[in-house]
C-alpha positions as CSV (number, residue, x, y, z in Angstrom):
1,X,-122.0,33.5,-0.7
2,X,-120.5,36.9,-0.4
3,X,-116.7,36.9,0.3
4,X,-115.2,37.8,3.4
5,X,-113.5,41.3,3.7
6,X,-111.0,39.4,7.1
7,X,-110.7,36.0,4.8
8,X,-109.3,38.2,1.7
9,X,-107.0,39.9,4.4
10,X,-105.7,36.9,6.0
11,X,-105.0,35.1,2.2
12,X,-102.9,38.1,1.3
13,X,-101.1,37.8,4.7
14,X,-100.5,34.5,4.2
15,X,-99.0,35.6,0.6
16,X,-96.7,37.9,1.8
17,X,-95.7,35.5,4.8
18,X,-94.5,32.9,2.4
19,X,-92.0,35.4,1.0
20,X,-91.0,37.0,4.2
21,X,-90.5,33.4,6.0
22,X,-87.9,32.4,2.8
23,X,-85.4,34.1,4.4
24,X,-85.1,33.0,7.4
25,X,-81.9,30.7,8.5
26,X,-82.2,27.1,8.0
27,X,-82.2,26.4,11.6
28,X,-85.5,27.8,11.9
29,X,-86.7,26.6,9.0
30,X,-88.6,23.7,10.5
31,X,-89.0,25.4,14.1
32,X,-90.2,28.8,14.7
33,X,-90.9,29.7,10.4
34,X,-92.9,26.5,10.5
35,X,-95.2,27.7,13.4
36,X,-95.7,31.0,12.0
37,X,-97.2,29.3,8.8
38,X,-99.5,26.7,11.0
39,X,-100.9,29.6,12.7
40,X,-101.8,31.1,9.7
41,X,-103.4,28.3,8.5
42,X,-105.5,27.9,11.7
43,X,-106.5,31.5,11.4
44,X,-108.0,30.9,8.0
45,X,-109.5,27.7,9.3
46,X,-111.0,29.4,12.4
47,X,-112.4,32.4,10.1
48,X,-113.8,29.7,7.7
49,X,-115.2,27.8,10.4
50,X,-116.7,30.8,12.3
51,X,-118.5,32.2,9.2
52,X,-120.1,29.2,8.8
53,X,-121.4,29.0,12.5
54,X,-124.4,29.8,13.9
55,X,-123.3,30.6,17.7
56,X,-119.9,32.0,17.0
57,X,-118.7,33.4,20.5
58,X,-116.1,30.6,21.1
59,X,-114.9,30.0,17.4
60,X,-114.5,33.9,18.3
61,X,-112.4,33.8,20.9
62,X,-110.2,31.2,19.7
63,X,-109.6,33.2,16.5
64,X,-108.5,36.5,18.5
65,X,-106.3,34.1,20.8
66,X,-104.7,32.7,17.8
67,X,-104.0,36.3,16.2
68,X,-102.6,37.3,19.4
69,X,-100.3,34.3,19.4
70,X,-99.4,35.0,15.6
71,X,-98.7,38.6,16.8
72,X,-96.0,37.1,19.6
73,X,-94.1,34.9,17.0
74,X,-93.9,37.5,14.6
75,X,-92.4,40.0,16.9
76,X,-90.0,37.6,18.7
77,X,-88.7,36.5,15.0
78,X,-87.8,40.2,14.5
79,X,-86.1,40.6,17.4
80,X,-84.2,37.2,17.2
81,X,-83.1,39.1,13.7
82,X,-85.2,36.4,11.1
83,X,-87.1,38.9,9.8
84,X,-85.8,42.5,8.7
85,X,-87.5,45.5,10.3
86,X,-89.0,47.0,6.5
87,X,-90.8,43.3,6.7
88,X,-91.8,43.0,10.2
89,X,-93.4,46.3,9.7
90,X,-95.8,45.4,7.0
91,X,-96.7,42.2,8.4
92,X,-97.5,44.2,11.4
93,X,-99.6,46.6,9.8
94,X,-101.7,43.6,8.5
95,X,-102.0,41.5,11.6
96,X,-103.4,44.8,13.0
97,X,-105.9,45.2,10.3
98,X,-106.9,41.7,11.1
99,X,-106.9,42.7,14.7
100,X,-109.5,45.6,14.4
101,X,-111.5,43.3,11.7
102,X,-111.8,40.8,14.7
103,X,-112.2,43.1,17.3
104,X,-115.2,44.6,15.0
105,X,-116.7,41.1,14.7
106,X,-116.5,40.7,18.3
107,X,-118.1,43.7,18.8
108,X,-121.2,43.4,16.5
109,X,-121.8,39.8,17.5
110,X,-121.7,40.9,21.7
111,X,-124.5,43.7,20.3
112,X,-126.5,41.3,19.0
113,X,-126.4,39.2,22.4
């Protein structure tokens, strides 16, 4: 099976958030670092999962929901001051690649309806 273009994307960004997250303080270690990385995880899961399904439209919207939650956490750990601006800027640029690759998917899967 052919690989996904938004799975490759979201491994990377995973990558990258692994490295980023290191530095943040030990208080939020286990609290708001921790739900950045489960909510990565789910978006692989839910790209996985909607890949292998045949009626996609909720899988769908649960995956943009997630990336808009992932979106939220991300900014509010740069402006708590976790996560330096040089940082929060690449991992911006890539959720919003994700974002458009979703938004894409969406789009071709409402034009087939």
């Amino acid at each position: 099976m052919e690989e996904l273009v938004i799975k490759q994307k979201v491994e990377d960004m995973i990558a990258y958030s692994y490295v980023a997250l290191r530095q943040f303080p030990k208080s939020e270690r286990h609290v708001l670092s921790q739900e950045i990385r489960l909510g990565l995880w789910r978006l692989l899961r839910l790209i996985i999962i909607c890949n292998r399904r045949y009626f996609k439209k909720t899988t769908l919207q649960d995956l943009d929901a997630e990336l808009d939650l992932l979106r939220t956490q991300v900014r509010m750990a740069h402006i708590l001051g976790f996560l330096p601006l040089k940082k929060y800027e690449v991992w911006s640029r890539a959720l919003d690649e994700v974002g458009r690759l979703i938004g894409g998917w969406l789009k071709s899967f409402r034009a087939r309806q």
